[in-house]
C-alpha positions as CSV (number, residue, x, y, z in Angstrom):
1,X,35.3,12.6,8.3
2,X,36.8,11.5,5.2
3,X,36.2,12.9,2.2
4,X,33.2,11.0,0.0
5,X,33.9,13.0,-3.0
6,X,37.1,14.0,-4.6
7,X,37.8,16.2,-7.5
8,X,40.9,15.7,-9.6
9,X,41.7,18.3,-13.0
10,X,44.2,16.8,-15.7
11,X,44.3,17.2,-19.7
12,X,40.9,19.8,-19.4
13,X,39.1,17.5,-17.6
14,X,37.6,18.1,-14.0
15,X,36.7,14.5,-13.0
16,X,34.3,15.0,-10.0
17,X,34.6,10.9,-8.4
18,X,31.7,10.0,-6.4
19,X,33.8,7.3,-3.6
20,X,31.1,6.7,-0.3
21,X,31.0,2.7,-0.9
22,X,29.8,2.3,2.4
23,X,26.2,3.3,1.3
24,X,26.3,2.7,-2.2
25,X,26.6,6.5,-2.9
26,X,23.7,7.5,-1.0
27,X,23.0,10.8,-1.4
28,X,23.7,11.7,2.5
29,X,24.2,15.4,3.1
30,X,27.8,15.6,3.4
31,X,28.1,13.7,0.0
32,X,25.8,16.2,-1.2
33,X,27.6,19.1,0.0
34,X,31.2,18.1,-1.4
35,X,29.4,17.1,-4.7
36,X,27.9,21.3,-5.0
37,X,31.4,22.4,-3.7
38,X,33.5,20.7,-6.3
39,X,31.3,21.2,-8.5
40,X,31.5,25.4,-7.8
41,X,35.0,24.5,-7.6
42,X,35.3,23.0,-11.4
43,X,33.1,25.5,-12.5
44,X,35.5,28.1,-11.8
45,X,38.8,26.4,-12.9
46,X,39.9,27.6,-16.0
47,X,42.0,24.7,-16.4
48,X,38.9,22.6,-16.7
49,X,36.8,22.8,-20.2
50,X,34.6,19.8,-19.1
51,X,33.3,18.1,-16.1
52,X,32.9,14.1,-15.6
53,X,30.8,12.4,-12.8
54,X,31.4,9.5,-12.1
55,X,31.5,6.7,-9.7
56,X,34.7,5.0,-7.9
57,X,32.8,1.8,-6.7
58,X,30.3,-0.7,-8.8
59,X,27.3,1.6,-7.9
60,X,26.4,5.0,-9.2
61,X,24.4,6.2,-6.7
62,X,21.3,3.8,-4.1
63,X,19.3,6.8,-4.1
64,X,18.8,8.7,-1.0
65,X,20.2,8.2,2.5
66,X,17.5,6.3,3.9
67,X,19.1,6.2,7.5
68,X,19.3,9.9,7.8
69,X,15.7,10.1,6.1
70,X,13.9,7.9,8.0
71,X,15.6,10.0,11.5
72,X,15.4,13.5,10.7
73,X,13.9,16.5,8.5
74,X,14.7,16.2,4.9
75,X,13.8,20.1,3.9
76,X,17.0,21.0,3.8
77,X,18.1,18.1,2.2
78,X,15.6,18.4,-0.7
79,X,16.5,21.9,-1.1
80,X,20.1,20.7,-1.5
81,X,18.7,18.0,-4.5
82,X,17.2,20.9,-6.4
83,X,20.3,23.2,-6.2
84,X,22.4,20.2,-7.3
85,X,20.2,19.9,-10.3
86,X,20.5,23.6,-11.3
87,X,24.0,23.7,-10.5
88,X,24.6,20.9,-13.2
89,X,22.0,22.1,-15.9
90,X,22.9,25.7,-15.5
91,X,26.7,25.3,-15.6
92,X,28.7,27.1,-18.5
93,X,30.7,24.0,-18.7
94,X,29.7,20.3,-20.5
95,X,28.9,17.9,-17.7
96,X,29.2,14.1,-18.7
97,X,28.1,11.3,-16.2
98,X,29.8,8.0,-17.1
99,X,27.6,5.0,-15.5
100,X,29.5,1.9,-14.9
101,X,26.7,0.5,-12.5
102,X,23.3,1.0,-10.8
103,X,21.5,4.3,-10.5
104,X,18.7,4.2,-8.3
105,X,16.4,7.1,-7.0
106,X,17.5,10.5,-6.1
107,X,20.9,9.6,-8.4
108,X,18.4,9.7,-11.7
109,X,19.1,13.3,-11.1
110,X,22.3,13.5,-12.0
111,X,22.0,11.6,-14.3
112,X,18.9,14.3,-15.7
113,X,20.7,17.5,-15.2
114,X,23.7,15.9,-17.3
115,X,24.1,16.8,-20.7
116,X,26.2,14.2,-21.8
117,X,25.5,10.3,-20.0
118,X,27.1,7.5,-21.1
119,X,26.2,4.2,-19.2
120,X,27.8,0.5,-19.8
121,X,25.1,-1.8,-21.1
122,X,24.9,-4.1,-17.9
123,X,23.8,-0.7,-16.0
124,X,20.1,-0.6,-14.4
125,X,17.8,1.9,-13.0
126,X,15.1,2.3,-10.7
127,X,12.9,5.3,-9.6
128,X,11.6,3.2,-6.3
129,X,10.6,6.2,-4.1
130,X,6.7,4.8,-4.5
131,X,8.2,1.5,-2.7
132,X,9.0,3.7,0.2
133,X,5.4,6.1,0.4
134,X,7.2,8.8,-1.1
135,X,7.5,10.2,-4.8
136,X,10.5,11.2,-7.0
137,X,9.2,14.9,-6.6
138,X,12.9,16.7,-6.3
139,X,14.4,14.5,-8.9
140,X,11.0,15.0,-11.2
141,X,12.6,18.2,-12.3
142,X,15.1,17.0,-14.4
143,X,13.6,13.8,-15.4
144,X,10.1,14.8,-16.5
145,X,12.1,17.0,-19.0
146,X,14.1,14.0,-20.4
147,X,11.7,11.0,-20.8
148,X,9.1,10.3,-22.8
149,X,5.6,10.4,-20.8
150,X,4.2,7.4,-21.1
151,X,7.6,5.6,-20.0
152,X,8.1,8.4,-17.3
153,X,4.4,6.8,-16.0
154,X,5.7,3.6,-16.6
155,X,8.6,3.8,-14.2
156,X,7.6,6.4,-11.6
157,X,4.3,4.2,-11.0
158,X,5.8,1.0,-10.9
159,X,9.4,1.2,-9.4
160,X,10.7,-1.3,-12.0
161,X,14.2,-1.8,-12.6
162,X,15.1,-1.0,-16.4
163,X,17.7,-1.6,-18.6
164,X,20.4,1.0,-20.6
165,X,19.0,0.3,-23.7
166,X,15.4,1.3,-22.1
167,X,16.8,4.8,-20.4
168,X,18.4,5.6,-24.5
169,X,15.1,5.0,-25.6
170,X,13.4,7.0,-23.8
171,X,15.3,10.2,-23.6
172,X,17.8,9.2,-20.5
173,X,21.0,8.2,-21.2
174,X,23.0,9.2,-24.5
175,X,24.4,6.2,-25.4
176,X,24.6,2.8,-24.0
177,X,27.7,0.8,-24.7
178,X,29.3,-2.7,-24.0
179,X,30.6,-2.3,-20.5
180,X,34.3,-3.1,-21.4
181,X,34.0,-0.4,-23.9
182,X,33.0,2.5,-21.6
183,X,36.2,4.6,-21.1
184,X,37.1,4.4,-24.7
185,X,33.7,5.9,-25.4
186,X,34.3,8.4,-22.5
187,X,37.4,9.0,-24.3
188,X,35.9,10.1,-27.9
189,X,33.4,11.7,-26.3
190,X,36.2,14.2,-24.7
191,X,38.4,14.3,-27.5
192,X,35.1,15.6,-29.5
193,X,34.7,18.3,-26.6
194,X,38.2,19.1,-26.3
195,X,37.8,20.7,-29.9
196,X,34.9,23.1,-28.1
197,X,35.6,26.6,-27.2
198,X,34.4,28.2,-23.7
199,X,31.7,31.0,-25.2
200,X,30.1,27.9,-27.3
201,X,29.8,25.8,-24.7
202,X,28.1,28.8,-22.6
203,X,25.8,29.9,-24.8
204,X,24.6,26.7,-26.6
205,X,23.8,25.5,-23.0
206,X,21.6,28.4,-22.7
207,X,20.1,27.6,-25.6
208,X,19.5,23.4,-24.8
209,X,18.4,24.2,-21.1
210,X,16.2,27.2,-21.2
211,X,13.2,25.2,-20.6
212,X,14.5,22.8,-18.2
213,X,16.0,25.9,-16.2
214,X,12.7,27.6,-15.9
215,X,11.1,24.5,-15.0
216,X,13.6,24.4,-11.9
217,X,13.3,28.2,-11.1
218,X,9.2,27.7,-11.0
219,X,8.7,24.2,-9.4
220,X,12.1,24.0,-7.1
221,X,10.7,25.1,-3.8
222,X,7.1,23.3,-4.4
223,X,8.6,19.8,-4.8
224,X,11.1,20.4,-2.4
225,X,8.8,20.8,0.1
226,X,6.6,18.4,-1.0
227,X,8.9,15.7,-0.8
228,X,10.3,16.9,2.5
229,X,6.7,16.8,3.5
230,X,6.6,12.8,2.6
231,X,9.5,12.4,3.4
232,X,8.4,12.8,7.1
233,X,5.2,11.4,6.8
234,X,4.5,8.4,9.5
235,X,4.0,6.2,6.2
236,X,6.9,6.6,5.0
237,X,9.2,6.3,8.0
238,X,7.4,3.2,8.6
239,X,8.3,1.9,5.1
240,X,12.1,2.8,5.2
241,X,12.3,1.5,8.5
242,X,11.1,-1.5,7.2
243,X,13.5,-1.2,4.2
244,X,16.5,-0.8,6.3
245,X,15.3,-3.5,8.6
246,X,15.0,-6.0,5.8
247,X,18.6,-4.5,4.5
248,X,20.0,-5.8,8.1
């Protein structure tokens, strides 16, 4: 199969390119897998000071694979969702997602775990797992520890699409700039952290993700197996059938 990830290191930089247009991104498991492995893999590259996610298509990331969810277990593919999260949150490095479009779902979790996101202003979200008889349980992690409550209520009970200036408000996204603008401000951003050292890096990222570490380490295997669980309810296969019917 081809590879739906790629990894490229130049000038510090280990640019981890999410490329599976095909499915908008969807976090299937082999474009999980190769996201964890290059992400190990910039982790230990000493070349690399900082790591970029980004997207090589219009989309982010649609959110989970609905055609492999609606056919088979999704335990270990939840588990898989929670180790990506710590991965991101725990690693010694800066990680900066760039968002140039949509994020929807199970890609809010990148997005959380980042410590850096920079998103172009057109760029929208959407937490619609309750549209499917499911919840954002994996991704809850992360994003519980970011927003404010009353919006993450808001948006987890409603599904509604919202707006970059709506995810800086509330604790999501760094900063939102105009779209043509975005790789400049990717670029200021890394000339800032190229001025960083390693041991800095390491332990001030202890420091800003203690609690959000702990949370993962205590609640990781509960909401992975709870969403596994609704994952295959007879509800929700029902409603992404339907979904991906309505897609065809």
């Amino acid at each position: 199969m081809s590879e739906l990830v790629h990894l490229d290191v130049a000038d510090g930089v280990a640019t981890i390119t999410l490329d599976s247009e095909h499915n908008r991104n969807a976090l299937s498991r082999q474009l999980v897998t190769e996201l964890r492995e290059h992400l190990a893999s910039a982790e230990g590259d000493t070349d690399a000071k900082v790591v970029v996610i980004r997207s090589a298509h219009r989309v982010f990331c649609s959110g989970a694979d609905l055609s492999e969810a609606s056919s088979g277990s999704m335990e270990e593919g939840t588990r898989a969702i929670v180790d990506l999260q710590r991965r991101i949150v725990t690693s010694v490095k800066p990680v900066v997602v760039v968002l140039g479009g949509p994020v929807r779902a199970g890609g809010l979790g990148i997005v959380g775990a980042a410590d850096i996101v920079l998103a172009g202003e057109s760029v929208t979200f959407a937490l619609t797992e309750v549209r499917i008889a499911v919840a954002a349980a994996t991704i809850s992690l992360s994003l519980l520890e970011r927003l404010a409550p009353r919006f993450a209520a808001d948006v987890f009970l409603t599904g509604r699409t919202f707006t970059a200036a709506e995810a800086v408000g509330a604790g999501l996204v760094t900063r939102a700039v105009p779209d043509g603008d975005l790789e400049s401000a990717l670029a200021g951003v890394l000339a800032d952290l190229a001025q960083g050292h390693a041991q800095g890096f390491r332990e001030t990222k202890v420091l800003l993700n203690h609690d959000l570490v702990a949370r993962i380490d205590a609640l990781g295997d509960q909401v992975a197996e709870q969403s596994a669980r609704l994952f295959g309810s007879d509800e929700a296969r029902e409603a992404m059938l339907a979904f991906l019917s309505r897609k065809r």
